[in-house]
Every structure is written in C-alpha cells, then in structure tokens.
TIMIGU-304462 format. One record per residue: x, y, z of N, C-alpha, C in turn; residue in one letter; residue number from 1. Coordinates in Angstrom, 3 decimals, decimal comma, padded with zeros to 6 digits. Layout:
! TIMIGU-304462
> n.east; n.north; n.up; ca.east; ca.north; ca.up; c.east; c.north; c.up; rest; nr
> X; Y; Z; X; Y; Z; X; Y; Z; A; NUM
...
This chain:
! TIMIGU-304462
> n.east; n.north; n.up; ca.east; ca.north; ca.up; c.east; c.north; c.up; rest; nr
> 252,217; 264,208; 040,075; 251,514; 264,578; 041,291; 251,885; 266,013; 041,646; X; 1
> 250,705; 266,812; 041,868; 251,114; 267,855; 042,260; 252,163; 268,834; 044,117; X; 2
> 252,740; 269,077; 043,818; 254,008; 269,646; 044,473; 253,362; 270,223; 045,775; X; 3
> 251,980; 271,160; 045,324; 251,173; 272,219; 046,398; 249,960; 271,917; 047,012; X; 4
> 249,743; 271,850; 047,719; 248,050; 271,586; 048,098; 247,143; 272,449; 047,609; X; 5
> 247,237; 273,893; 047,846; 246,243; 274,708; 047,040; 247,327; 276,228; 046,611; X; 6
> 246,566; 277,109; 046,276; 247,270; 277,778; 046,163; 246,446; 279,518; 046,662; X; 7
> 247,729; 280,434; 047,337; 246,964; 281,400; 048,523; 246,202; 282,509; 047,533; X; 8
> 244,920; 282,430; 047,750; 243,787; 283,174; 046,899; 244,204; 284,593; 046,514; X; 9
> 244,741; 285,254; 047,415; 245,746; 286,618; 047,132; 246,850; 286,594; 046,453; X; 10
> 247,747; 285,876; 046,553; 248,711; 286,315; 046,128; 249,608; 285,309; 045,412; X; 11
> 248,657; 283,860; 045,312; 248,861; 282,790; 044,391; 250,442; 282,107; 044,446; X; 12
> 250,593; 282,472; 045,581; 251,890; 281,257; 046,269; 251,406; 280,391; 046,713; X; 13
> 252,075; 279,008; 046,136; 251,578; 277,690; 046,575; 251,800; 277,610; 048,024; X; 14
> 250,474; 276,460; 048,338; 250,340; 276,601; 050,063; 251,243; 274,670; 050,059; X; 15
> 252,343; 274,337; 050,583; 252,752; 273,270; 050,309; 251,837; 272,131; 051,586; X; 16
> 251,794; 271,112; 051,467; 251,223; 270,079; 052,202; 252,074; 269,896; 053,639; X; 17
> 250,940; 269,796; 054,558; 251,511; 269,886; 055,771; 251,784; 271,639; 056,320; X; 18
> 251,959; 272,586; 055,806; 252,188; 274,002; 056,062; 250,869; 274,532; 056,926; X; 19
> 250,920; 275,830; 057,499; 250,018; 276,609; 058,115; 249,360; 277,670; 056,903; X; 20
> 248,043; 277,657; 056,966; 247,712; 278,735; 056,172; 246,344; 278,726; 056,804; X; 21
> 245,500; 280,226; 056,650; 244,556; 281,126; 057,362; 243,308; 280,992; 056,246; X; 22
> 241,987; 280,945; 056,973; 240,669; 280,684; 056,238; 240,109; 281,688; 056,732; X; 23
> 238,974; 282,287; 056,077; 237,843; 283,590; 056,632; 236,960; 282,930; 057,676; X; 24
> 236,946; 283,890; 058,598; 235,670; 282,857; 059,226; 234,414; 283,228; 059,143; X; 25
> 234,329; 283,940; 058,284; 232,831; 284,117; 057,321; 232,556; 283,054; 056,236; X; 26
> 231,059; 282,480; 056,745; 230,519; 281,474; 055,941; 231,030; 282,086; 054,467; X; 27
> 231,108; 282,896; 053,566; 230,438; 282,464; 052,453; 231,941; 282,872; 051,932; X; 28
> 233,495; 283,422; 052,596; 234,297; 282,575; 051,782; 234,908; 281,192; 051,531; X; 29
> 233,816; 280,604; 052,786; 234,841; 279,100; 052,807; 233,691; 277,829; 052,243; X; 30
> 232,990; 278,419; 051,044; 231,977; 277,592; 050,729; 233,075; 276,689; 049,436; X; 31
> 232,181; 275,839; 049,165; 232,908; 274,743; 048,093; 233,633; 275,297; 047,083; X; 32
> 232,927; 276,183; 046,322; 233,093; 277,084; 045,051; 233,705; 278,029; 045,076; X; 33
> 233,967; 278,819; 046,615; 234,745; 280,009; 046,925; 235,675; 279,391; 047,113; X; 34
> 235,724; 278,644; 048,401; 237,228; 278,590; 048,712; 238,111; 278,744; 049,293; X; 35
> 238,147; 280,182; 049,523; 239,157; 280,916; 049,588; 240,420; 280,399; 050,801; X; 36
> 241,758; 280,544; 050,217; 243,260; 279,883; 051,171; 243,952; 281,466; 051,346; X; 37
> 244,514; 281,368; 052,343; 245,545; 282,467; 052,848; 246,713; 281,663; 053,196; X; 38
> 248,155; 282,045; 052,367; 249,084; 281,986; 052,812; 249,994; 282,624; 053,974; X; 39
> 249,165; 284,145; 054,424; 249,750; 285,005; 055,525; 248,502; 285,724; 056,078; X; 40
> 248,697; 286,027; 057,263; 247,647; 286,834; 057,815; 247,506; 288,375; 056,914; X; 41
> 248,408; 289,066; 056,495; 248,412; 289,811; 054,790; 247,427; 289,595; 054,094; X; 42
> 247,951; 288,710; 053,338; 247,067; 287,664; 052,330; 245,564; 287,988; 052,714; X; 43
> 245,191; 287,734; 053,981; 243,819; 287,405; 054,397; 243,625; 288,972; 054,512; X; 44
> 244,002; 289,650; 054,997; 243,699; 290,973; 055,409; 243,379; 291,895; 053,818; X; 45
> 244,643; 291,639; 053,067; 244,216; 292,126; 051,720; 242,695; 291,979; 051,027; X; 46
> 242,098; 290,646; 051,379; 240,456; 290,522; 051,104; 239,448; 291,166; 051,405; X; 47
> 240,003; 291,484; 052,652; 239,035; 292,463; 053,623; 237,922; 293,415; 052,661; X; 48
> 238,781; 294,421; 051,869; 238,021; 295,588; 052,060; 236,942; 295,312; 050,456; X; 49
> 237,289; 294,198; 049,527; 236,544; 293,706; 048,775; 235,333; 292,736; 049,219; X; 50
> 235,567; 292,068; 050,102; 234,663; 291,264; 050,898; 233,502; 291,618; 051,662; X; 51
> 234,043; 293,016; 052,527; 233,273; 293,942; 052,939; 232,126; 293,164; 054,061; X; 52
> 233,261; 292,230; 055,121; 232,780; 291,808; 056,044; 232,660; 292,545; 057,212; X; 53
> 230,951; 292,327; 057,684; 230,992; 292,999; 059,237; 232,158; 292,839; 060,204; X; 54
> 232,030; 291,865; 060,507; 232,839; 291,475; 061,584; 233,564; 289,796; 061,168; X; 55
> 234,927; 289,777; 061,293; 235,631; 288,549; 060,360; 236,984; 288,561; 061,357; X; 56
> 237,120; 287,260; 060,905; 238,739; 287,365; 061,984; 240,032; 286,111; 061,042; X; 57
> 240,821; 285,720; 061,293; 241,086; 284,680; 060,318; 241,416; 283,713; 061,056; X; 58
> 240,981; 282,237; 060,396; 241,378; 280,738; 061,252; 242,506; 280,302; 060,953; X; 59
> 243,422; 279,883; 062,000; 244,734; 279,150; 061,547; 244,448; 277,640; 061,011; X; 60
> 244,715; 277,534; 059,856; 244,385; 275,848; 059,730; 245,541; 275,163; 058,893; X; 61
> 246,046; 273,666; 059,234; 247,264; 273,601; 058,836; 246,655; 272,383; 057,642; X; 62
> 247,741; 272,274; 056,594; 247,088; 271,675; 055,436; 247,281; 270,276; 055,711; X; 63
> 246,518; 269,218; 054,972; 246,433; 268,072; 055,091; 248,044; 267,412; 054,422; X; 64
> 248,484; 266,106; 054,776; 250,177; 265,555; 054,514; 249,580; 265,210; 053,155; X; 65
> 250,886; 264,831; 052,380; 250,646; 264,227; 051,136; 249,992; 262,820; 051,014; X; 66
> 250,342; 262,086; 052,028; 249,796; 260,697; 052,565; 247,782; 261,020; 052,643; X; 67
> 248,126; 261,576; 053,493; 246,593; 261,840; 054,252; 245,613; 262,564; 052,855; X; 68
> 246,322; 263,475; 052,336; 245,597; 263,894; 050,814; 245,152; 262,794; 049,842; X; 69
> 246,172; 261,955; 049,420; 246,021; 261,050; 048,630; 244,828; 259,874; 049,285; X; 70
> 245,135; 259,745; 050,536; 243,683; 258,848; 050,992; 242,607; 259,524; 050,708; X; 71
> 242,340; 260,811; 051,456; 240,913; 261,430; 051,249; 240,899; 261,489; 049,731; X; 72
> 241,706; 261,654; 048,491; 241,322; 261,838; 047,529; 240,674; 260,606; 046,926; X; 73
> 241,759; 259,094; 047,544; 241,278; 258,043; 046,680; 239,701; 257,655; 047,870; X; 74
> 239,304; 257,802; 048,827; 238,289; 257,712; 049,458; 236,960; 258,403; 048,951; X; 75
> 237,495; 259,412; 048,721; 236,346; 260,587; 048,428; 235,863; 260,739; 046,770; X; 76
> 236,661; 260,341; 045,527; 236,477; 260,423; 044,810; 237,425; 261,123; 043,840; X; 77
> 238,162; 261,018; 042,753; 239,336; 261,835; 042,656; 238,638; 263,293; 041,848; X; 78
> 237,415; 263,525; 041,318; 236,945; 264,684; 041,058; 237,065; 265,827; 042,293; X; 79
> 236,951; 265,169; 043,432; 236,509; 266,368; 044,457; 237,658; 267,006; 045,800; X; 80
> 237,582; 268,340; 045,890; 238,949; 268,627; 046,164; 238,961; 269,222; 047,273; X; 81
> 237,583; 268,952; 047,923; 237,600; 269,883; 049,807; 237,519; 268,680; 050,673; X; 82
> 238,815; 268,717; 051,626; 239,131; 267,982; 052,657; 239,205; 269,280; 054,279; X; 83
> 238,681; 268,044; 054,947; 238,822; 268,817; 056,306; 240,690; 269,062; 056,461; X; 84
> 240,853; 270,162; 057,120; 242,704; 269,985; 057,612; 242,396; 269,192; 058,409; X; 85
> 244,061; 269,247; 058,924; 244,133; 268,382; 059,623; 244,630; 269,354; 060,586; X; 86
> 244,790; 268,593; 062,187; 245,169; 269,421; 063,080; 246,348; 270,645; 063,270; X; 87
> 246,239; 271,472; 063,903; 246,863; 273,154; 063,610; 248,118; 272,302; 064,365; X; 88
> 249,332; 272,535; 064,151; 250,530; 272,743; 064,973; 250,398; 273,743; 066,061; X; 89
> 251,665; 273,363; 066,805; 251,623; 274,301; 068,073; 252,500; 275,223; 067,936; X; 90
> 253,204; 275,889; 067,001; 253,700; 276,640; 066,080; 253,544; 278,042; 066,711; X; 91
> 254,243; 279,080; 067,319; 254,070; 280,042; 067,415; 253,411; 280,754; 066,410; X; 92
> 251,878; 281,461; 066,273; 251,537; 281,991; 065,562; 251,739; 283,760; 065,794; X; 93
> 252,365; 284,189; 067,355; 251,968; 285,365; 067,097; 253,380; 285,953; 066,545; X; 94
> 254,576; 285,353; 066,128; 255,763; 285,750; 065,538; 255,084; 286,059; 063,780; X; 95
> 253,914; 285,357; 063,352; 253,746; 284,896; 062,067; 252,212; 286,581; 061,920; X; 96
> 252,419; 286,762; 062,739; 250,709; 287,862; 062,677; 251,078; 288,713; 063,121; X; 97
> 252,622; 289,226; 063,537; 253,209; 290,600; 063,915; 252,768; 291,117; 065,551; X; 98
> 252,358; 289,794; 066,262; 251,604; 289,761; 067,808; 250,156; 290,104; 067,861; X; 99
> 249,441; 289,588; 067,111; 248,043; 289,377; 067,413; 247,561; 288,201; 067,990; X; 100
> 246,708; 288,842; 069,094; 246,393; 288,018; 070,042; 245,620; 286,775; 069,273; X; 101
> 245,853; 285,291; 069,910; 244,933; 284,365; 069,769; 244,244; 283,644; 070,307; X; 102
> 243,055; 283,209; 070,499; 242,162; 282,515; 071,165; 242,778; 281,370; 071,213; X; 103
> 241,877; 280,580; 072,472; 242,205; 279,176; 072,667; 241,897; 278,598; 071,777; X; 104
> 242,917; 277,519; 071,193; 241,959; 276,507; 070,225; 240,955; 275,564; 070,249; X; 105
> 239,902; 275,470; 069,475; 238,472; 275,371; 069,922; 238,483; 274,271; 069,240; X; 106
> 237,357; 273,566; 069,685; 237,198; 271,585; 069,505; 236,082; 271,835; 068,851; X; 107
> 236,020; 271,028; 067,854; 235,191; 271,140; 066,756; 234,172; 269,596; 066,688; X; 108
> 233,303; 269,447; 065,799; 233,115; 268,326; 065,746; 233,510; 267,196; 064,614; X; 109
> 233,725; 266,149; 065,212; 234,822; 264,935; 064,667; 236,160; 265,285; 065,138; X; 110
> 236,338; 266,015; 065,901; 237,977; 265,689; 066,879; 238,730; 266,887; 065,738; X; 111
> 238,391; 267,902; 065,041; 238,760; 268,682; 064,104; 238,881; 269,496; 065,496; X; 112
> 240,350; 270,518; 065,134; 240,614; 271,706; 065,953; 241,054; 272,942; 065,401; X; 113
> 240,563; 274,210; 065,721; 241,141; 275,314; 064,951; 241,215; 276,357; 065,580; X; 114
> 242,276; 277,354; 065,578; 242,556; 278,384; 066,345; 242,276; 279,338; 065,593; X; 115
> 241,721; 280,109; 066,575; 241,125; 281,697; 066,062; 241,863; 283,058; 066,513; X; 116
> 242,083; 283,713; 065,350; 242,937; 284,652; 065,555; 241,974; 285,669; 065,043; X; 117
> 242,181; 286,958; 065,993; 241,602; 287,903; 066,301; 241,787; 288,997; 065,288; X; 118
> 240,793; 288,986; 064,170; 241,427; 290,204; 063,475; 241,465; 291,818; 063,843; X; 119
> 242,292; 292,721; 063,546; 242,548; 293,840; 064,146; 241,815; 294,671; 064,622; X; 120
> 240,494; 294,841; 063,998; 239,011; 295,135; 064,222; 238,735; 294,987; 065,732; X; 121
> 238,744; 293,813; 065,661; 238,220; 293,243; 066,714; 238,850; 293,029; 068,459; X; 122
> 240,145; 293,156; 067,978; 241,016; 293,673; 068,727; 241,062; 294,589; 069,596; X; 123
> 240,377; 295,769; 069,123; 240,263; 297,053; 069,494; 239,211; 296,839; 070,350; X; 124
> 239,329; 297,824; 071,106; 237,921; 298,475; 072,040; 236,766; 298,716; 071,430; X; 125
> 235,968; 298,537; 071,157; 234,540; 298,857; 070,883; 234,108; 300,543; 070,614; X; 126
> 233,835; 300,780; 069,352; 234,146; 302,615; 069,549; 232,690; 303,017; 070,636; X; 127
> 232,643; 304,171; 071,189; 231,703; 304,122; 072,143; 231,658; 305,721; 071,538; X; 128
> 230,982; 305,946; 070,549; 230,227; 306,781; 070,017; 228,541; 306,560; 070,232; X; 129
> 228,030; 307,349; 070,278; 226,796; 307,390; 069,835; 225,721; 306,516; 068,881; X; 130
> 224,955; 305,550; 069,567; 224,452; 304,108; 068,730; 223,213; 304,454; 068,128; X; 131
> 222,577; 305,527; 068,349; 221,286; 305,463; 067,884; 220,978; 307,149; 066,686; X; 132
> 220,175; 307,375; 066,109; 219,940; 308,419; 065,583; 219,500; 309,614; 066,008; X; 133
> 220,134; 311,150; 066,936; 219,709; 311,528; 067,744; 218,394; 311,942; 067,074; X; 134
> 218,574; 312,858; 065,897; 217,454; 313,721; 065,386; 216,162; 312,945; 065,820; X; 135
> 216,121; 311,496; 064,975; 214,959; 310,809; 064,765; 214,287; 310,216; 066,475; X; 136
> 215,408; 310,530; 067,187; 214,914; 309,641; 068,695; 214,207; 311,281; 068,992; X; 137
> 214,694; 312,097; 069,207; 214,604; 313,670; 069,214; 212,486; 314,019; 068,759; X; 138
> 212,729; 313,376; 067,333; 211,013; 313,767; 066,970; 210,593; 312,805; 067,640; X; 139
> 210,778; 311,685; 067,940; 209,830; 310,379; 068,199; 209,082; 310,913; 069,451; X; 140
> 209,863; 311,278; 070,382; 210,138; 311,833; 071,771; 208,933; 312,787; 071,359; X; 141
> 209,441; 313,767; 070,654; 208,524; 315,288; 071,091; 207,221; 314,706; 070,191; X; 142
> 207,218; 314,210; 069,107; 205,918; 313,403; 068,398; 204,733; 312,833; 069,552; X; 143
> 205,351; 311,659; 069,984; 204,706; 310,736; 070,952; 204,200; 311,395; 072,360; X; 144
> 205,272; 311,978; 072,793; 205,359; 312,758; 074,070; 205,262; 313,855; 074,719; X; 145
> 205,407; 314,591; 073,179; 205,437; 316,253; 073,283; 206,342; 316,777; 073,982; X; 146
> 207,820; 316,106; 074,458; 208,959; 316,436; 075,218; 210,012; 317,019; 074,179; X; 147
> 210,729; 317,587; 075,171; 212,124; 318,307; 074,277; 213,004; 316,620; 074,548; X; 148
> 214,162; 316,647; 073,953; 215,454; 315,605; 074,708; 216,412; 315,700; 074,867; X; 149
> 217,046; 315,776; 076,070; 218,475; 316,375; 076,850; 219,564; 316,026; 075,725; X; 150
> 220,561; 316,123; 075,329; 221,944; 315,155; 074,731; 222,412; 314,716; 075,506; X; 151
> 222,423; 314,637; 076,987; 223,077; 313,667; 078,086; 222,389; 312,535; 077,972; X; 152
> 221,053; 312,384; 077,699; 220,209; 311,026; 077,329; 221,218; 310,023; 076,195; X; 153
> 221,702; 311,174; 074,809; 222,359; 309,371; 074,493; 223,041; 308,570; 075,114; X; 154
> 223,987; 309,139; 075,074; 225,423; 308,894; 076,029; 224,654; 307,125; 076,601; X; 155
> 224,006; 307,457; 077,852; 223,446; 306,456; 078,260; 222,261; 305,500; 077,705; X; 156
> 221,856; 306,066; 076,733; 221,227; 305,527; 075,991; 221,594; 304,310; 075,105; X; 157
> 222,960; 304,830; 074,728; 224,068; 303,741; 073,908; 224,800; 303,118; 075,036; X; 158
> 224,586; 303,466; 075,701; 225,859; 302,093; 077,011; 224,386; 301,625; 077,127; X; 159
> 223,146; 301,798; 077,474; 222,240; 300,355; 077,161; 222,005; 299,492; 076,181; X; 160
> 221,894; 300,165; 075,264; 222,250; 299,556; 073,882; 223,605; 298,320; 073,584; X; 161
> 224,392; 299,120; 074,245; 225,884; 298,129; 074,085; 225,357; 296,968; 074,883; X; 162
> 224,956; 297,212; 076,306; 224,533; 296,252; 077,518; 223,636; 295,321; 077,308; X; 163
> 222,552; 295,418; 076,115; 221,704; 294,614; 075,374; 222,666; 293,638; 074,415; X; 164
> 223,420; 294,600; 073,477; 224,002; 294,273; 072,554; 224,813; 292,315; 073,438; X; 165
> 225,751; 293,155; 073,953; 226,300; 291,681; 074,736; 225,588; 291,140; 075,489; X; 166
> 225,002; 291,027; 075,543; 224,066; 290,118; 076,349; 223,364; 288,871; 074,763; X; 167
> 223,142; 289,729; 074,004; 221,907; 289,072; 073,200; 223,644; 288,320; 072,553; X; 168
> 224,682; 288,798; 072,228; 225,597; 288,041; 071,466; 226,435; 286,890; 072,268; X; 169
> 226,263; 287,037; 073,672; 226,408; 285,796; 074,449; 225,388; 285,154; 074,298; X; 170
> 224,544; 285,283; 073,957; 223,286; 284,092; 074,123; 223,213; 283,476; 072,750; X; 171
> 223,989; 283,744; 071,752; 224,045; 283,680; 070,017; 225,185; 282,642; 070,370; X; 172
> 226,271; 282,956; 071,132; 227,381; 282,318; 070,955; 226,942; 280,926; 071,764; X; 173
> 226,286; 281,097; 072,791; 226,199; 279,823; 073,528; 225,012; 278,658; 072,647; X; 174
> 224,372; 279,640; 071,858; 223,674; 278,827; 071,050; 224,580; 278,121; 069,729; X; 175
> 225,704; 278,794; 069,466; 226,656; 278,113; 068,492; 226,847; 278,925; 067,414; X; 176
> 225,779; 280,352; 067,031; 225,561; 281,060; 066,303; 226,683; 281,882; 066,175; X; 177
> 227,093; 282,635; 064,870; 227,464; 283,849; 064,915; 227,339; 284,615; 064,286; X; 178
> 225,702; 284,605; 064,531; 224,657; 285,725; 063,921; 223,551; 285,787; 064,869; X; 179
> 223,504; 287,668; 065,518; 222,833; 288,187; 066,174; 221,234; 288,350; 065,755; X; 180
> 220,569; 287,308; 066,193; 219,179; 287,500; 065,550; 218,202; 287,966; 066,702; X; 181
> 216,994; 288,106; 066,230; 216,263; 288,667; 067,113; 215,560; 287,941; 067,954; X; 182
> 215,609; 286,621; 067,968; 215,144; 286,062; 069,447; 216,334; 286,287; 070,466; X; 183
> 217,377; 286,681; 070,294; 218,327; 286,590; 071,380; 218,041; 288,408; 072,189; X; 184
> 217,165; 288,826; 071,407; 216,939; 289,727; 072,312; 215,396; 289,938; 073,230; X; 185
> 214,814; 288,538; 072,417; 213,476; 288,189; 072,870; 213,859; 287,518; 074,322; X; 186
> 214,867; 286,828; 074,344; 215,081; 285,942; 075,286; 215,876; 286,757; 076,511; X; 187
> 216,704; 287,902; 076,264; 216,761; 289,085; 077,422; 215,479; 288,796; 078,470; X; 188
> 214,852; 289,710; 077,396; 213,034; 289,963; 077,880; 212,539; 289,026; 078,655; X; 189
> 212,304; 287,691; 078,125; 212,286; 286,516; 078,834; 212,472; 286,810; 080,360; X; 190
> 213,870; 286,358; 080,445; 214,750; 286,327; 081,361; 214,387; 287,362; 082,355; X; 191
> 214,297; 288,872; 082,437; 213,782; 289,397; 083,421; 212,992; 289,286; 083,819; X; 192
C-alpha cells in the first residue's frame, strides 16, 4: 500500500494522507487528467508563470485519511484516483504562506469546505493606470465627432470603467461564476 496520497506537481514531494496541500483555483488545472497538487504555497506559485493565469489564487485543501481513501477507492472502483478532500483543518495557514491573507472558508456543495487564499496578485491594490487606448479613443472622438480629447478625460474615464468593472464582477460572483461575461454588463444597463 502506498505510503503518499499524491505527489506535489512541482517539486514531487510526497503529499502524505491526512496533510494540508494547495489546488489552483483555475478550472483547467484541477481537471481529472491535470490534476495538479501543491505541497507549499511555493510549489503553487512556481506554476504561475507557465500557466499564465489571469487571475488565480490557491485553495487550501487537506488530503483524504488512509481509512477514508481506501473506502472511496474500494467504493469508487480501484482504477480511479480523484476523491473529494476531506475537510481543511483549522491549522494556522498564515505561518505556512509567509502572512497572506485568507478568506473565510466557504461551504461548498455536499458539506465539502475550502479556504481560499489570496494570491499575491490579488492582494494588491488594483493598478489604476490608464484602461482604455488613448490614441484609438482620441480618432474615434475626432472621426465621429470632429472633437479634439482633453488627457484629463481618461483618468476618469478608467475610474468608470473600474466602476462598471465591479459592479458586473459582483453580479458574476453572486451568480456563482468566475468568469466576467457580457450579460453581467447587460444587466448594469438593466438595472438603471
């Protein structure tokens, strides 16, 4: 019988049964065939810049007991090797992530729970540069309108933009989504 539950996709230290280890919370590394396990918030961070995710953060999830493995295995079939974890410990995580902040842990469905930790990205303030293309807003303007356009116009131009932006990604999140599509900015519109 094997010793490890899986083993951490980076850096191929066994993740032992019962332990804490970190998942992407982007769909397409945690599909059947991908996979992908983190033994350290490291580990997970090292993926990053190959992965080349928009926006990603990493989930704390603690591994299933040797008991509880061996059921789901003899339940499930002994070919097949993705089990839900099992519940996160209450484990200080921010000694383990060098003090990165973490979200409340969130209730899932079937009584599954998982805490979300904030990757560094995301952490940060929001850069508040300039959101749109001046040149091209610049011709559209004098094209359409035959106007010159101030540069004090972006400035505020992009704090509406941002002001849309959250708005349409609260309405994504309350829908369950976490992907900004374009009815959530249909539904702004709506709304006024």
């Amino acid at each position: 019988m094997a010793e490890a539950w899986k083993r951490c996709s980076t850096c191929k230290k066994d993740l032992a049964f019962g332990s804490l280890y970190y998942v992407c919370s982007v769909s397409t590394c945690n599909r059947k065939r991908t996979g992908l396990f983190f033994c350290s918030m490291e580990c997970w961070e090292a993926h990053l810049p190959l992965a080349r995710h928009r926006e990603a953060w990493a989930v704390e999830e603690t591994a299933p007991s040797l008991q509880a493995w061996q059921a789901m295995q003899g339940s499930s079939g002994a070919g097949k090797s993705s089990a839900k974890p099992a519940m996160p410990s209450t484990s200080s995580l921010s000694a383990a992530t060098g003090g990165s902040s973490v979200a409340p842990v969130q209730r899932r469905s079937g009584g599954e729970r998982r805490r979300v930790v904030d990757s560094p990205a995301k952490q940060s303030d929001a850069p508040q540069e300039v959101l749109v293309v001046v040149s091209r807003f610049k011709a559209y303007v004098k094209a359409r309108h035959g106007m010159n356009t101030s540069d004090g116009v972006f400035d505020k131009l992009s704090e509406e933009l941002r002001r849309l932006a959250d708005e349409a990604s609260d309405h994504a999140r309350l829908d369950g989504r976490k992907t900004l599509l374009d009815r959530d900015f249909a539904f702004l519109r709506k709304r006024k």
